[in-house]
C-alpha positions as CSV (number, residue, x, y, z in Angstrom):
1,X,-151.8,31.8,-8.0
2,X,-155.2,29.6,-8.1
3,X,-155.2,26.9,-5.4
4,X,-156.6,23.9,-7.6
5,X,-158.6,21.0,-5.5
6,X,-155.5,18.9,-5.8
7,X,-152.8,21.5,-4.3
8,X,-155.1,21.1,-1.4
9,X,-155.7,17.3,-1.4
10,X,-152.5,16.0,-0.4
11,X,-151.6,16.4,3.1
12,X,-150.3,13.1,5.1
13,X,-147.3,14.3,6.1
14,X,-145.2,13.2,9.7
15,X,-148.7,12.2,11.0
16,X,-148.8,10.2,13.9
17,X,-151.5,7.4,14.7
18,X,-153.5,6.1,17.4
19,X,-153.0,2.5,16.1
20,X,-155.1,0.1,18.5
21,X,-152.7,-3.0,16.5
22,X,-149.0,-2.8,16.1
23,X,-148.2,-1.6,12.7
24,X,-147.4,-4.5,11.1
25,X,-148.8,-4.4,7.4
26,X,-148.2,-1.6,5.0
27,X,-145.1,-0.1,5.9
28,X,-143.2,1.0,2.7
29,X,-142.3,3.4,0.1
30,X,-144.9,4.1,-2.5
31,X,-145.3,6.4,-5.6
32,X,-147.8,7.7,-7.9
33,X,-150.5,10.1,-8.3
34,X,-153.3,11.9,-7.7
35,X,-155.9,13.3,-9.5
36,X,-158.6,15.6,-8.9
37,X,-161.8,16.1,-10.4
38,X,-160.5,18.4,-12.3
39,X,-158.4,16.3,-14.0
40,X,-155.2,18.0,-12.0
41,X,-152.7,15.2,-11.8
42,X,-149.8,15.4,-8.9
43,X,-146.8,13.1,-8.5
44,X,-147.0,11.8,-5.2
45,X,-144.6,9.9,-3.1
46,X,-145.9,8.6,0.4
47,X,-143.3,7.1,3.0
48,X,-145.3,5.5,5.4
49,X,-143.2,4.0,8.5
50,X,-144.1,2.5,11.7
51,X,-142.7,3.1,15.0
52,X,-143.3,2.6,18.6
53,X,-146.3,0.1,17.5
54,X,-147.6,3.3,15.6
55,X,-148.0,4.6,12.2
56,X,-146.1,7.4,10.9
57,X,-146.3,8.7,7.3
58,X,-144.8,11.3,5.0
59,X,-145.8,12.7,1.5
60,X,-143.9,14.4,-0.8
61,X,-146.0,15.6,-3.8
62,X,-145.2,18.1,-6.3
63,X,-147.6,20.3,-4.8
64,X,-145.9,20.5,-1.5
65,X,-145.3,18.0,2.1
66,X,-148.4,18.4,4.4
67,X,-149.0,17.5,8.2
68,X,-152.0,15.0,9.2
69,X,-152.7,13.1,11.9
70,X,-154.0,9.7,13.1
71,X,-152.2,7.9,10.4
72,X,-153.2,4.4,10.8
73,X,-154.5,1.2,8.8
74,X,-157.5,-0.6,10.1
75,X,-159.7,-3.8,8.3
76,X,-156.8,-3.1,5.2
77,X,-157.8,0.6,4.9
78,X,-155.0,3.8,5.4
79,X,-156.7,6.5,6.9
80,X,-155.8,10.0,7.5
81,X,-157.1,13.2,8.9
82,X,-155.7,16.5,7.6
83,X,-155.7,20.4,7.4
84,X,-153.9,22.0,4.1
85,X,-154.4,25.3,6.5
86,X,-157.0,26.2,4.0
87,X,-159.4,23.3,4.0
88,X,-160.0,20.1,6.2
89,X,-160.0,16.8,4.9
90,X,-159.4,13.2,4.6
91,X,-158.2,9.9,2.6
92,X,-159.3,6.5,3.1
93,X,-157.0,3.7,0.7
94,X,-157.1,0.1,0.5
95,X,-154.1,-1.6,1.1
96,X,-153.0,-5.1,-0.4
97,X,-150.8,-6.0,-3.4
98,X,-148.1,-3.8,-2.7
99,X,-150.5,-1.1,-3.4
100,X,-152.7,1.9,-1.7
101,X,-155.6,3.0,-3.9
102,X,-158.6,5.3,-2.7
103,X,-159.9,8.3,-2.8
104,X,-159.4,11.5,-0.7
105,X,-162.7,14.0,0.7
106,X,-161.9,17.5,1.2
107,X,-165.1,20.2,2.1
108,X,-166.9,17.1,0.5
109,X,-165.0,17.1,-2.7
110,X,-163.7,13.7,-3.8
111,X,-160.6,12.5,-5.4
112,X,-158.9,9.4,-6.1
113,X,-154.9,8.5,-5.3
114,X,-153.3,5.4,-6.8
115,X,-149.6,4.4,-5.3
116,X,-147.8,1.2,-5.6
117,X,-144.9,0.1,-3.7
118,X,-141.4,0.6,-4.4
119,X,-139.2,-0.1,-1.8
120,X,-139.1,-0.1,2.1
121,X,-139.6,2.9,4.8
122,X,-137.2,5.4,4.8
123,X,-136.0,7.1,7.9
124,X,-137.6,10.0,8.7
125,X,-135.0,12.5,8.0
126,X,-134.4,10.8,4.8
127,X,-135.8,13.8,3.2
128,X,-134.9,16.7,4.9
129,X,-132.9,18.9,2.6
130,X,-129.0,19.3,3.3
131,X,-126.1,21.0,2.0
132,X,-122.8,19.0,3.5
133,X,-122.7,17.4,0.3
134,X,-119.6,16.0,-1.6
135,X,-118.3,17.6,-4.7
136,X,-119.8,15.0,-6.8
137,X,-122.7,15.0,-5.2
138,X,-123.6,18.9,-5.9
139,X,-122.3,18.2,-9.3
140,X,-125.4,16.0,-9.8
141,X,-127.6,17.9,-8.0
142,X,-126.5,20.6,-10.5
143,X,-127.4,18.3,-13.4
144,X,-130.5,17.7,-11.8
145,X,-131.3,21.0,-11.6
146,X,-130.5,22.2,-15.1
147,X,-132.3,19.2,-16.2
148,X,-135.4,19.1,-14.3
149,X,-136.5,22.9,-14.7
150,X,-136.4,23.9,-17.5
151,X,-138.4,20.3,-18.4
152,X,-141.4,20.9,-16.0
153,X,-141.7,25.0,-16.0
154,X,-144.6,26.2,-18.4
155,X,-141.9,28.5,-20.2
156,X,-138.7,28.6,-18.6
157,X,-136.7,30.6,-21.3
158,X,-139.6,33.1,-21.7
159,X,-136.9,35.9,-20.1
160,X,-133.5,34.3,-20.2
161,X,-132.3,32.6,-22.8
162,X,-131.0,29.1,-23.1
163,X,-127.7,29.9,-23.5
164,X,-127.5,32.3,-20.6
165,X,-129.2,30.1,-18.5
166,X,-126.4,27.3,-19.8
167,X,-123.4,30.2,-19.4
168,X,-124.8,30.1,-15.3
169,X,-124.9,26.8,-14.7
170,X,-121.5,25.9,-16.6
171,X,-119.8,28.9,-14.1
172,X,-121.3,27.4,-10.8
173,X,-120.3,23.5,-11.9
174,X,-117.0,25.5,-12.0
175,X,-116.8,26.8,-8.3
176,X,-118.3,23.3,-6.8
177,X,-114.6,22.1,-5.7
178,X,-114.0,25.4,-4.0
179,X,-117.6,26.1,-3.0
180,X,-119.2,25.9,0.4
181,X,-122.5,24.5,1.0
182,X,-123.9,27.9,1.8
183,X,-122.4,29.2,-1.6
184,X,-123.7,26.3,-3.4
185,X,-127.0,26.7,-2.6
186,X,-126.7,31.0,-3.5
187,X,-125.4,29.5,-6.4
188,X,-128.5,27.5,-7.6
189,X,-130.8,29.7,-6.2
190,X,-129.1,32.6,-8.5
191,X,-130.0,30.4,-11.6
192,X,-133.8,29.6,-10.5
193,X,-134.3,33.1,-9.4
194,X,-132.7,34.3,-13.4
195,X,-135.9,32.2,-15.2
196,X,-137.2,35.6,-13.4
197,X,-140.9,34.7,-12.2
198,X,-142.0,34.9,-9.0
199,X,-143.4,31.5,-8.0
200,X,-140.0,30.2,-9.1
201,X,-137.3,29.4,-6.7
202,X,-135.8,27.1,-4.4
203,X,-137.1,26.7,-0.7
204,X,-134.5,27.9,1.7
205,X,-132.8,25.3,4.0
206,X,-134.3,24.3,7.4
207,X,-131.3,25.6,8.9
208,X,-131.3,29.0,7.8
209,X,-129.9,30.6,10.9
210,X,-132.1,33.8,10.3
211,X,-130.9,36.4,12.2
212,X,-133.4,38.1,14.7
213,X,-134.2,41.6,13.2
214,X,-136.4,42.9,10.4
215,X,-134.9,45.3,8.1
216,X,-136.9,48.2,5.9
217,X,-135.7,50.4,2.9
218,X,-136.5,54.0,3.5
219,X,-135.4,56.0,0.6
220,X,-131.3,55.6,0.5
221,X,-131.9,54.1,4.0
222,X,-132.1,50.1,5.4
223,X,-133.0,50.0,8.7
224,X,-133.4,48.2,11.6
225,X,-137.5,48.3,12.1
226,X,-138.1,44.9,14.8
227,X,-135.5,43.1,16.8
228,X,-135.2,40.3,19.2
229,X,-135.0,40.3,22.6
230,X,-131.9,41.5,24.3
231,X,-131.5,44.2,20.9
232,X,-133.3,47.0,21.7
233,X,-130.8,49.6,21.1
234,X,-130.7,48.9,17.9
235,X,-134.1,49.2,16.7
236,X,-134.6,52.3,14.2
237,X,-130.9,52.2,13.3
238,X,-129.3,52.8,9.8
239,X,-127.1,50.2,8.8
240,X,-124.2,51.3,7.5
241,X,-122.1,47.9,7.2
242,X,-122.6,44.3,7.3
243,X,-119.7,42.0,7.8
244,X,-117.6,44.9,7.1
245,X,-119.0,45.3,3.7
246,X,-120.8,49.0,3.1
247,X,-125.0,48.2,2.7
248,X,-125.0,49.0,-1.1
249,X,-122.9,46.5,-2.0
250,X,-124.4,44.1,0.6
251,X,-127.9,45.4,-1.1
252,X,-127.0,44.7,-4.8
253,X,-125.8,41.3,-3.5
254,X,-129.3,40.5,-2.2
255,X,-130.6,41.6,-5.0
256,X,-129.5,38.7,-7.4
257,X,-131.4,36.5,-5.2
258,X,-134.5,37.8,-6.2
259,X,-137.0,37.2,-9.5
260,X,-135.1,38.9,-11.9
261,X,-138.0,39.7,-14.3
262,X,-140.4,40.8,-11.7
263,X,-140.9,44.3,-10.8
264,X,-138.3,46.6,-8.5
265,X,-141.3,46.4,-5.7
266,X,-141.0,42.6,-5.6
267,X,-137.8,41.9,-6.0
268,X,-136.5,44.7,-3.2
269,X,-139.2,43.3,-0.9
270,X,-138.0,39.7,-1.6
271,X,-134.3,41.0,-0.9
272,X,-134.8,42.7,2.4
273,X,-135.1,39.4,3.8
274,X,-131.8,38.0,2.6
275,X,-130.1,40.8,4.7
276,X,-131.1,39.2,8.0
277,X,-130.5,35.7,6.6
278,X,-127.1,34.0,8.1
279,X,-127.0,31.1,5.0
280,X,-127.8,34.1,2.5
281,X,-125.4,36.4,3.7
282,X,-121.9,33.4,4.2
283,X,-123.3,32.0,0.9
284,X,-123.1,35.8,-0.8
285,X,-119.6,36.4,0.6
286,X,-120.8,39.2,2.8
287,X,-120.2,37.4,6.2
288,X,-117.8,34.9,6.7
289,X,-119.8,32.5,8.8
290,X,-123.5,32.0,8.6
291,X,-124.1,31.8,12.6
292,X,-123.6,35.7,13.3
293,X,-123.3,38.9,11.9
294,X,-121.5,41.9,12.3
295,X,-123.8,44.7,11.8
296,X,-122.5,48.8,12.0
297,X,-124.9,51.1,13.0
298,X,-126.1,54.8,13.3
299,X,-129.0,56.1,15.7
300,X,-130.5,59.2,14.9
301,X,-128.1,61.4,16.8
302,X,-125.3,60.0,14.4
303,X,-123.5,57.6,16.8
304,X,-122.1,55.3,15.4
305,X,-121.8,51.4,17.0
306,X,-121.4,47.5,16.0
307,X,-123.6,45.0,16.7
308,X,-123.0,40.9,16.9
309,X,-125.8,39.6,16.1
310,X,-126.5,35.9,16.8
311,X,-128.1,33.2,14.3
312,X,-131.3,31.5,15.5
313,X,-130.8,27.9,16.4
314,X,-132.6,25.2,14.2
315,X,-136.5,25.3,15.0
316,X,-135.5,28.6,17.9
317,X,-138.2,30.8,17.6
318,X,-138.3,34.3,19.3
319,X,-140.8,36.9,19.0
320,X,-139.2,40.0,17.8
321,X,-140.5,44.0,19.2
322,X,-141.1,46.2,16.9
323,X,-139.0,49.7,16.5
324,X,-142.3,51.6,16.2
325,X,-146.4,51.2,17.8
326,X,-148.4,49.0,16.4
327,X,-151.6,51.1,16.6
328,X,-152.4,51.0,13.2
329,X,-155.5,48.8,12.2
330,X,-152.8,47.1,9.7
331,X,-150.8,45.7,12.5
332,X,-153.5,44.2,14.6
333,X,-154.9,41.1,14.6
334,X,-152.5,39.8,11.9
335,X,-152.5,36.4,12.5
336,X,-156.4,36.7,11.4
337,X,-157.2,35.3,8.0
338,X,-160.0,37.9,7.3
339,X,-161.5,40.4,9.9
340,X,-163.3,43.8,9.6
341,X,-164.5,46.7,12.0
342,X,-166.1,49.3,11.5
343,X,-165.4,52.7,11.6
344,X,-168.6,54.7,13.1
345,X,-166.8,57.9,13.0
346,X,-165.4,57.8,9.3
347,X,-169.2,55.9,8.3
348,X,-166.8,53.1,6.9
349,X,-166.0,49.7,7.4
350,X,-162.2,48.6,7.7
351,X,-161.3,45.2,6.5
352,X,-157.5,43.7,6.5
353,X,-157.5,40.5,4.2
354,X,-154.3,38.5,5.1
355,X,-155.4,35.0,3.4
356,X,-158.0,33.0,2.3
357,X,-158.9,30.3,4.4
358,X,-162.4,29.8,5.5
359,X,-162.9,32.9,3.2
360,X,-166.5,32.2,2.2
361,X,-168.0,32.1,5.8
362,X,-165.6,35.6,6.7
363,X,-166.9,37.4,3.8
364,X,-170.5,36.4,4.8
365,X,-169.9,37.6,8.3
366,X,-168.7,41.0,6.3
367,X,-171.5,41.3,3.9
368,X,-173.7,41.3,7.3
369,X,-171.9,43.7,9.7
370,X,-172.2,46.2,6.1
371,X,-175.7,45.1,6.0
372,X,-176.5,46.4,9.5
373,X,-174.1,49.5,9.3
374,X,-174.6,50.1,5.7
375,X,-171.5,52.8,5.7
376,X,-170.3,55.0,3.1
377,X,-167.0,53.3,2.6
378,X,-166.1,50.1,2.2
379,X,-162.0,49.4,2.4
380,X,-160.4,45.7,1.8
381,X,-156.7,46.0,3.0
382,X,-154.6,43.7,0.9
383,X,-151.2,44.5,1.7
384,X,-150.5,42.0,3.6
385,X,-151.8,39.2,1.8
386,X,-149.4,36.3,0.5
387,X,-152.1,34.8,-1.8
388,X,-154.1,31.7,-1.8
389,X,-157.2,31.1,-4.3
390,X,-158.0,33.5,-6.6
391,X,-160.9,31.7,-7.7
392,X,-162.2,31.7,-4.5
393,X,-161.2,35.6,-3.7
394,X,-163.5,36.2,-6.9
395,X,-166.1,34.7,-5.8
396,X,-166.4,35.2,-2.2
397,X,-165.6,39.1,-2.4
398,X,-164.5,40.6,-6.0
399,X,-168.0,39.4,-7.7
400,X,-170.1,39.6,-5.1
401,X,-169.1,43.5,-3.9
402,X,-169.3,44.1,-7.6
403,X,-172.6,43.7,-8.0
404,X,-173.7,45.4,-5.1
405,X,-174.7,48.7,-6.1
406,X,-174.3,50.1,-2.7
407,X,-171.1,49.1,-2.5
408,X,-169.9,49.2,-6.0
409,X,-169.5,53.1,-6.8
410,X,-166.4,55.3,-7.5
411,X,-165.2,57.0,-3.7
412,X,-167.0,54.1,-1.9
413,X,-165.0,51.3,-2.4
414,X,-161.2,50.9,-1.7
415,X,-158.6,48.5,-2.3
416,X,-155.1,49.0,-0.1
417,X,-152.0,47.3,-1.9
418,X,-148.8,46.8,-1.0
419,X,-145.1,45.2,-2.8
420,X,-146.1,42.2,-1.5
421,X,-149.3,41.6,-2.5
422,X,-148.9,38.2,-3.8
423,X,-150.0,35.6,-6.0
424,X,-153.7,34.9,-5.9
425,X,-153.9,38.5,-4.2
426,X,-152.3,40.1,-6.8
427,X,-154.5,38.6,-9.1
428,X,-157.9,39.5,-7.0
429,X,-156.4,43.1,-6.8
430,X,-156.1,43.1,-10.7
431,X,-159.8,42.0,-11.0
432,X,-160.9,44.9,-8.5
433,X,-159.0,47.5,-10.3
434,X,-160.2,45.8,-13.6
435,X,-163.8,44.6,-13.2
436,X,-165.3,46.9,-10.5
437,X,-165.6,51.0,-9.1
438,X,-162.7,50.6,-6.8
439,X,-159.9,53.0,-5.7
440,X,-156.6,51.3,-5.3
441,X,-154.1,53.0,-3.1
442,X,-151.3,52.3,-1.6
443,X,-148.0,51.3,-3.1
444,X,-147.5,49.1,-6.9
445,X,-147.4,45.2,-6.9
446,X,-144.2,44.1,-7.1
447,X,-145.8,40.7,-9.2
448,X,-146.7,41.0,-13.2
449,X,-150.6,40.3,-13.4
450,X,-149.5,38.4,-16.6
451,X,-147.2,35.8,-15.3
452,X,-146.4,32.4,-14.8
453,X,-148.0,31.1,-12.1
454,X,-149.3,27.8,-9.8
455,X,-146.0,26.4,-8.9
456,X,-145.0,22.7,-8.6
457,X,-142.0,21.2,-7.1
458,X,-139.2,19.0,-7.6
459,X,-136.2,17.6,-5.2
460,X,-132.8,17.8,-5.8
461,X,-131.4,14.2,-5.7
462,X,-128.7,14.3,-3.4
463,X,-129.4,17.5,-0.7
464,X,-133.3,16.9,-1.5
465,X,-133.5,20.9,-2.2
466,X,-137.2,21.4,-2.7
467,X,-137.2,23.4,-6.2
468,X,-140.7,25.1,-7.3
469,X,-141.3,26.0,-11.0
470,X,-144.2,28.0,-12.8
471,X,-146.5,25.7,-14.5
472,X,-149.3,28.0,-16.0
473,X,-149.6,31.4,-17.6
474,X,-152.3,33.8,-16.0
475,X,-153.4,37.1,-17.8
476,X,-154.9,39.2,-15.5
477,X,-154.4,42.9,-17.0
478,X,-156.3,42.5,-20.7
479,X,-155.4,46.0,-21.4
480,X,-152.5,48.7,-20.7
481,X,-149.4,48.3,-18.9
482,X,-148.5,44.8,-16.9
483,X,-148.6,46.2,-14.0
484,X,-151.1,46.5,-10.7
485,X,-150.5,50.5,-9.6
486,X,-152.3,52.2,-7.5
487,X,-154.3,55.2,-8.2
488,X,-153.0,57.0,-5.3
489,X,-149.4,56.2,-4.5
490,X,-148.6,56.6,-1.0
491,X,-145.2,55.4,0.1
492,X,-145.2,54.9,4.3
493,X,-141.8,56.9,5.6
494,X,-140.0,55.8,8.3
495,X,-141.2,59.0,10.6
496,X,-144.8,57.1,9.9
497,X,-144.0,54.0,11.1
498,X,-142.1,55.6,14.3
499,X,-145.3,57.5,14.8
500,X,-147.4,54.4,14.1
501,X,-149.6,56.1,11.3
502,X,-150.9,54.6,8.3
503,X,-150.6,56.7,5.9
504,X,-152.6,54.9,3.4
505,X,-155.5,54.2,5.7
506,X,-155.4,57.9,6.7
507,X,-155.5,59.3,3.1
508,X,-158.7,57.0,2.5
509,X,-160.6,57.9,5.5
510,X,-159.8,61.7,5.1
511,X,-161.5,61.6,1.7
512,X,-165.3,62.3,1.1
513,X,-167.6,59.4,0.2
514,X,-167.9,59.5,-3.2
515,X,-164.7,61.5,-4.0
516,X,-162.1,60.3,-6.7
517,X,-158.4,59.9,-6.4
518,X,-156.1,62.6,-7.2
C-alpha cells in the first residue's frame, strides 16, 4: 500500500498541552477535511477538549487516529506537534468563527485542513469502540455496515457478489437477538473479510484479551512456538484441542476470519493469530468465555496435558520467550526499521528491512557500508516487513540498487520473502523480482500484487468499530501469474526454528556469487 502525504498528515490525537492560559476558547467538536498537495482529500473529525486548564485533542480521520503532543491555542492559533511513526510534523490553524483553518508541515511538505464546528467536546472515551451494545443498536450498526462499504471501497463486489454479500448480512441481522458481543463482532468481521482483499477488515476491539502464546503451522502441526511468563512447559507443544474442540475444526474456524480472496499464505498467517485471540475464539464458539482458554497439549515424548491459559488484561503487556534461540540474524534487532551487517566471511552484506521509516537516510547509510566493503552479495530480508511506502521503497532502494551495476547482477542480489510480506512490501518485492537481477527466496506472498489497496476507514455508529476498506487498485505483476513466488522455495520446519537456523539465509550464503537459483 502507497503511504500518500495525507495518510501521514493527520496526527493530533489524545495530545496533551503545556497551555500557559486556561483553555478557555476553542473547545468543541469540528469536522471536515484535509487535503494534500496532491489533491488527497481525508474526512477529518477533531475533538478538541480542555481539562485540568489544559488542552487535549483527538482526531478521527479516515486515514486513521494519531498521537501528538503539546496541543494548545496561543494568539487564536491551534498548534500541534506530531509523529505518524514514519514522519515528523506539525499544524498550525486559526481559530475564530466556529472554525479551525490552516495548514499542516510535515518533512517540509505543506497542506491545508479546513474544520468548522459542530457541536461541543466529547468525552474522551466517546469514541473508543465497544461491543455491550443493545439489539437495536447492533442492528444499526449492521445497516451501517452494509451501507457504508460497499459505498466507499474502490470495488467491493469485485469477488463476492451482491447477493452473497446481501445473503451474509440478512443471516447475521438474524442471530443479533441471540448473539453475544463477541459473536457479533465475528459476525461483521466475517462479511468484511468475504469482500476478500487484504487491506479490508475491521480493527479488532481494544479489549481483545489476547492470550499470551504465539502459535506456528508446521505441516499438519500448530504449535506452541513463544509463551508468556509462568508457560514454559508448554513451549514447542502440539495442540491437540482448544476449548475441547479438536485444532482442525478450531483451524477452519479461524480461517473464515481471514481475506477470503487472498492467497492460502496470507490468509493462514492472518488466522494463526485468531487461535491465541480470547474475543476471536468465544465469538467463533470455540471457547465459551473470551478471558481463558483451555488448551490440550502433546510434548515431543507424546504426553499428553491441558493448559488454562489466562487472557491479558486491557492495555497488560508481557513479553513472551521464545520456544527456540533467536540467533538467527532475522530475529535480532527487530524492533529496527532498517539495519545491515556485513558478513566478512560469506563477502556479503545482510540487511533485514522491517519498515520504512526514516528509509532514505538507512538506505544511504547502506549504500555506504557496500561502498567500503564492496561484497559479492547483497541480501535485503523482507520477511518481516508489514509495509509502509512503496513509493518511497522504490526510490530509496528498488531504483537505486537497480542501477548499480555492481550490485545489480543475477547471484549477487537477493530478496528474502516471507507470507507476510505486506502491503507496500509486497509491492517493492514485485518491483525487485520484476524490474531488477534479483533472486527471491524464501516462501510466496500471501498478498495478490494486483489488488486493492490504500485503505480508508469508517466507524460504526453505535460500538464506533473502526472499519477499513480498499480504495485503489494497484497492478504490480504486468505479466504471468498474480502472484509474488519465490525462485527458491524454502519452507522453515519446526526442527529449524528449535535449532535456531535460518534456512533461507543459509541457502543464500551457501551459494556462489554469481550462481542462479535451482
Amino acid at each position: 500500500m502507497r503511504l500518500t502525504l495525507a495518510t501521514l498528515i493527520l496526527a493530533l490525537t489524545a495530545a496533551t498541552g503545556a497551555a500557559a492560559a486556561p483553555c478557555d476558547v476553542g473547545t468543541g467538536l469540528y469536522a471536515g477535511t484535509a487535503k494534500s498537495p496532491d489533491g488527497t482529500s481525508l474526512d477529518v473529525t477533531l475533538n478538541l477538549m480542555c481539562g485540568k486548564g489544559a488542552y487535549r485533542a483527538q482526531l478521527f480521520t479516515s486515514a486513521g487516529d494519531f498521537d501528538a503532543t503539546d496541543a494548545k491555542i496561543v494568539n487564536a492559533h491551534f498548534t500541534a506537534n506530531f509523529d505518524t511513526g514514519a514522519a515528523l510534523g506539525s499544524v498550525d490553524m486559526i481559530v475564530g468563527g466556529g472554525r479551525l483553518d490552516g495548514e499542516f508541515d510535515l518533512g517540509g511538505e505543506k497542506g491545508t485542513i479546513a474544520l468548522a464546528r459542530t457541536g461541543n467536546a466529547l468525552a474522551a472515551d466517546a469514541m473508543t469502540p465497544r461491543l455491550d451494545l443493545t439489539t437495536q443498536e447492533w442492528r444499526q450498526d449492521l445497516r451501517a455496515l452494509a451501507t457504508e462499504l460497499p459505498a466507499r471501497h474502490a470495488n467491493a463486489f469485485f469477488s463476492l457478489s451482491k447477493a452473497e454479500f446481501a445473503d451474509e448480512v440478512a443471516a447475521l441481522d438474524r442471530r443479533i437477538g441471540t448473539a453475544n458481543g463477541d459473536e457479533m463482532f465475528v459476525g461483521m468481521q466475517q462479511i468484511v473479510k468475504s469482500i476478500g482483499d487484504g487491506h479490508t477488515g475491521i480493527n479488532a476491539p481494544d479489549d481483545r484479551r489476547p492470550l499470551p502464546i504465539e502459535v506456528g503451522h508446521f505441516g499438519e502441526d500448530f504449535r506452541i512456538t513463544a509463551a508468556g511468563p509462568g508457560l514454559d512447559h508448554v513451549l514447542g507443544a502440539r495442540i491437540l484441542k482448544i476449548g475441547g474442540m479438536p485444532i482442525a475444526e478450531a483451524w477452519s474456524r479461524a480461517l473464515t476470519l481471514a481475506p477470503r480472496n487472498e492467497l492460502p499464505e496470507l490468509r493462514e498467517g492472518n488466522a494463526l493469530i485468531y487461535l491465541t485471540r480470547g474475543y476471536a475464539l468465544h465469538g467463533l464458539d470455540v471457547i465459551p468465555a473470551r478471558d481463558h482458554a483451555t488448551y490440550a497439549l502433546a510434548d515431543d515424548s507424546g504426553h499428553q496435558f491441558d493448559v488454562d491459559i489466562q487472557g491479558l488484561k486491557p492495555n497488560e503487556d508481557v513479553k513472551l520467550k521464545s520456544g527456540f534461540p533467536d540467533t538467527a540474524l532475522r530475529l535480532q534487532r527487530s524492533d529496527d526499521p532498517f539495519w545491515c551487517k556485513s558478513l566478512a566471511k560469506d563477502s556479503a552484506i545482510y540487511c533485514a528491512w522491517h519498515s520504512y521509516q526514516d528509509l532514505k537516510a538507512k538506505a544511504a547509510a547502506m549504500f555506504a557500508l557496500i561502498d567500503s566493503v564492496k561484497p559479492r552479495k547483497l541480501i535485503i530480508d523482507m520477511r518481516d516487513n508489514g509495509g509502509g511506502d512503496n513509493a518511497v521503497g522504490y526510490a530509496e532502494l528498488v531504483k537505486p540498487i537497480e542501477e548499480r551495476a555492481d550490485l545489480n547482477a543475477r547471484g549477487h542480489l537477493y530478496v528474502l520473502i516471507g507470507p507476510l510480506t505486506f502491503s507496500a512490501a509486497m509491492n517493492n518485492a514485485a518491483q525487485f523480482q520484476s524490474e531488477t537481477n534479483a533472486i527471491l527466496a524464501g516462501q510466496t506472498i500471501g498478498e495478490r500484487p494486483n489488488s486493492y489497496q490504500e485503505p480508508r476507514q469508517f466507524r460504526l455508529p453505535n460500538s464506533h468499530l473502526v472499519v477499513r476498506v480498499s480504495t485503489q487498485w494497484y497492478a504490480f505483476r504486468k505479466n504471468g501469474p498474480n502472484v509474488v513466488a519465490p525462485e527458491r522455495e524454502i519452507i522453515p520446519t519446526w526442527d529449524d526454528l528449535k535449532a535456531g537456523r535460518d534456512p533461507v539465509l543459509d541457502w543464500v550464503l551457501s551459494e556462489k556469487a554469481g550462481a542462479t537459483a535451482n
